[in-house]
N, C-alpha and C positions, 0 to 999 in steps of 0.2 A: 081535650087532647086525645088525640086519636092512642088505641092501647098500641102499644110497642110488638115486636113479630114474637118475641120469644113472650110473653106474658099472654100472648094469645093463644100460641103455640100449648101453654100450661094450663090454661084451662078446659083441655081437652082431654086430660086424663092421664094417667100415669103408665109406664112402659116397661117393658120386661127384661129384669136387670140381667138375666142369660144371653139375652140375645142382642147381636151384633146391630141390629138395623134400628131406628129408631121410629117412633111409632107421633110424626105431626099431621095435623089436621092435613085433609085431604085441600086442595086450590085448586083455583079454576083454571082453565085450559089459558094460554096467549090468545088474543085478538088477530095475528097472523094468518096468514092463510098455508103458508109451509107448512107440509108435514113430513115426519120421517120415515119411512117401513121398515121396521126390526128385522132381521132373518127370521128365517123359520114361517111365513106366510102369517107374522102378525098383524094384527092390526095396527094403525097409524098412532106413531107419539105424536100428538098437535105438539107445535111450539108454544114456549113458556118464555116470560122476561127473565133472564137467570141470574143468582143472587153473589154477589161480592163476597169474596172474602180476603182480609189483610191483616199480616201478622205485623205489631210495631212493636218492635225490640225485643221480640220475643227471649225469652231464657229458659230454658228447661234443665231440671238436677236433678242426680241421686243422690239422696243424702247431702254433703258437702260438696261433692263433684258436678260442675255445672258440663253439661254436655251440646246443647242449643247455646250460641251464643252472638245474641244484639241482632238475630235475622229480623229483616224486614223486607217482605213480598207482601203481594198481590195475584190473588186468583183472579182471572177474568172472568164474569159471566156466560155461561153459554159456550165455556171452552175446555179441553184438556190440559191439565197442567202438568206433565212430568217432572219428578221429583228424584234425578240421576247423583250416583258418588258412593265410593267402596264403603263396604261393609265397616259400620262403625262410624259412618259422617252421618250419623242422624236424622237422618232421612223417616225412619220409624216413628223416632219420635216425637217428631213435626206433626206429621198426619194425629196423632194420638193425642198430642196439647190440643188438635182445632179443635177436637167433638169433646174434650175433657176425658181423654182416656186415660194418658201419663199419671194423672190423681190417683188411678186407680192402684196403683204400685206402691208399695209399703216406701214410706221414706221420700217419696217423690215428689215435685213442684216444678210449676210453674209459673215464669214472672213474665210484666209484658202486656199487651194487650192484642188477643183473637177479636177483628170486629165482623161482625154479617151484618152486610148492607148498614153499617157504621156503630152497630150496638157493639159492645162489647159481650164477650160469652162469658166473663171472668168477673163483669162488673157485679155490684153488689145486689144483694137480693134476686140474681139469676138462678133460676135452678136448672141443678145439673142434667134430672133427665130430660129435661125440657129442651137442652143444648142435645141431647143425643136423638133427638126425635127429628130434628130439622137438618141436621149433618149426619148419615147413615152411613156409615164402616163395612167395607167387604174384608174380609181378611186373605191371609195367603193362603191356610189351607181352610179348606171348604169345609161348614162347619151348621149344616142341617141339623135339625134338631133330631136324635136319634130315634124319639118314641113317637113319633108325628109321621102321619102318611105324606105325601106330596102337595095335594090340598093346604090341609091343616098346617105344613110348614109356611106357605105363602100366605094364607090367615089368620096366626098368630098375632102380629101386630093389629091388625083391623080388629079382631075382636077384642083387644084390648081397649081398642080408639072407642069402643062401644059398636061396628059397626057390623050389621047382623043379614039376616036372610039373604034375597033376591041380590040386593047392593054389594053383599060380600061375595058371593058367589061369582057376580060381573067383572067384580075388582080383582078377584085373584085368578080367571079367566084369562080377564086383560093384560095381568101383569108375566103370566106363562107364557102369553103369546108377544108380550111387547119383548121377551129374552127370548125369541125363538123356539120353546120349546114344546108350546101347545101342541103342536105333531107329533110329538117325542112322547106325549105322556097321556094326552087326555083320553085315552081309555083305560089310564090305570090310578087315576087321580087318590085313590084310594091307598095305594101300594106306600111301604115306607120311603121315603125322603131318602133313605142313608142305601137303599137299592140302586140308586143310580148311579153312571159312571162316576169320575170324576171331575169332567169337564160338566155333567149335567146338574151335578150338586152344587159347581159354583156359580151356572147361571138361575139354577134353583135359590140359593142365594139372593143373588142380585135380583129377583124376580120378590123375594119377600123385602127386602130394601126397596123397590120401588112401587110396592103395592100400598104402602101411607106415604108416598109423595114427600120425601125429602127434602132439604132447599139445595142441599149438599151433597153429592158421593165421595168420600174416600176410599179410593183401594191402595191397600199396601200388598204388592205386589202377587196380582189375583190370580195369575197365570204360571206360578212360577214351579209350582206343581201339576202344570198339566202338557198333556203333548202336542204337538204345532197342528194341528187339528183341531183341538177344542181351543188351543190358543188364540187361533185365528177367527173361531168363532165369539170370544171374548173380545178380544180387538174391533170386530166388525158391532159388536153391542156396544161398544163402548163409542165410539165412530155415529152410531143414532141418535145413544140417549145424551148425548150434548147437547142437542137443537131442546131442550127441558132442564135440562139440571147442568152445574158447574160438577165437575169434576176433577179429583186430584189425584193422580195414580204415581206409586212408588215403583219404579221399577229399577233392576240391576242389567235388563237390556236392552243395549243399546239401542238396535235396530226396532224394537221395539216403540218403544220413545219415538224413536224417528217416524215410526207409522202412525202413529196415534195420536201425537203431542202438539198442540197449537204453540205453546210454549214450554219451554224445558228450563228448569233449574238446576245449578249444580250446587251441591251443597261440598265440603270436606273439613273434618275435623269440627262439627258441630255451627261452620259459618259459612255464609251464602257467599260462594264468590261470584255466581253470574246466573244471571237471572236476562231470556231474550228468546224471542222466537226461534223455535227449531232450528229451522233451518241455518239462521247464522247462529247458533250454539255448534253446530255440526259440521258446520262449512267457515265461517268467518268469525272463528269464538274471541271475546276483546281480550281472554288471561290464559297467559302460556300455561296455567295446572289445566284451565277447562280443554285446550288443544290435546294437553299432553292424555288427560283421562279419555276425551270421544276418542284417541287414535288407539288407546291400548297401550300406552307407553307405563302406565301405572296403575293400580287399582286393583 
């Protein structure tokens, strides 16, 4: 029997429990002939088959207080999923149960079952980093490693993966220019990581997340510390790296969501009440709360 993704995934090495992104074996390009061009004059993401993910009856608590409760979605492959609803519908953490982050909070659990491409992350004898190496986390505020040049931040993972010289040098080239920012930087490759703006530290970011080839991106809400310039330049990455990876982004706006999202969810009070492509979320939503939240009328 063929080995399972995440047992393979583990035998690759172990990952850096500081750092947001996770560090899975590199995968081969899609058989496809589409390609995408990042901004910034990078070079082409080939398309990739892109990987499922589906929460059944998820539950999530602190301590006693259960706060997630009985969700059951579906990320589609290959697509953005917006994750919409006021402050305090759990929206945070949703994103944080799929890669096994919520664990990481004193007193906290998870019930239920995260599956990729049908495995469970939760089943027994999974290990945890192994689950954060295939589902890579951006967070909201941008969060470079402080003592690391620019280089070394996008490298960090790979040389954990084991992977060294010529091969890493390509990969974290590739991966500055597949977030547009190889223009931005490559004669200063040397300079600290935490010198750039703020727009450029969180495509710097997303650049070390996509340099060990994730199955997964989560972003909880990447943009929401930056100004509609770098935001729009975030949106436009995020608009690429779909035709390769699944993606799930939390955002708080709206019009956001609407530019970005294949499909939108609404969460409120820790439960999914509508879960439909954008556009009729936005235009023809089937639950008077999801009307009442896209209009503004509450939240």
């Amino acid at each position: 029997m063929p080995e399972s993704q995440l047992d393979t995934a583990r035998d690759q090495g172990g990952a850096d429990p500081a750092s947001s992104p996770s560090v899975p074996p590199a995968r081969p390009s899609g058989s496809g002939s589409r390609a995408a061009s990042a901004p910034g004059g990078s070079l082409p993401l080939p398309p990739a088959a892109g990987h499922t993910v589906t929460l059944e009856r998820l539950n999530a608590y602190y301590g006693g207080r259960r706060t997630i409760r009985d969700v059951d979605l579906t990320f589609a492959p290959n697509e953005v999923t917006a994750l919409i609803g006021p402050s305090g519908s759990g929206k945070s953490t949703v994103v944080r149960c799929i890669n096994r982050m919520h664990e990481e909070i004193p007193a906290a659990r998870a019930e239920g079952r995260v599956l990729l491409d049908g495995e469970d992350v939760y089943g027994p004898g999974v290990d945890v980093t192994t689950v954060r190496r295939v589902i890579g986390m951006v967070f909201q505020k941008p969060n470079p490693f402080p003592t690391m040049s620019i280089f070394d931040n996008v490298a960090a993972g790979l040389r954990l993966a084991g992977v060294r010289g010529g091969e890493m040098r390509e990969r974290v080239h590739q991966a500055l220019r597949a977030v547009g920012l190889w223009d931005e930087v490559s004669d200063r490759l040397g300079s600290p990581g935490v010198g750039l703006s703020g727009g450029q530290q969180q495509r710097l970011c997303i650049a070390r997340t996509i340099a060990v080839e994730p199955e997964v991106i989560l972003m909880d809400e990447p943009c929401s510390a930056l100004d509609p310039i770098a935001t729009l330049k975030i949106e436009e990455l995020i608009d690429e790296l779909k035709v390769r990876y699944t993606i799930v982004i939390v955002t708080h706006n709206m019009q956001q969501a609407a530019r970005v999202a294949d499909s939108t969810a609404f969460l409120l009070d820790g439960e999914l009440v509508e879960h439909a492509p954008t556009e009729e979320i936005f235009t023809n939503p089937k639950d008077e709360r999801t009307e009442r939240y896209v209009t503004g009328k509450f939240g």
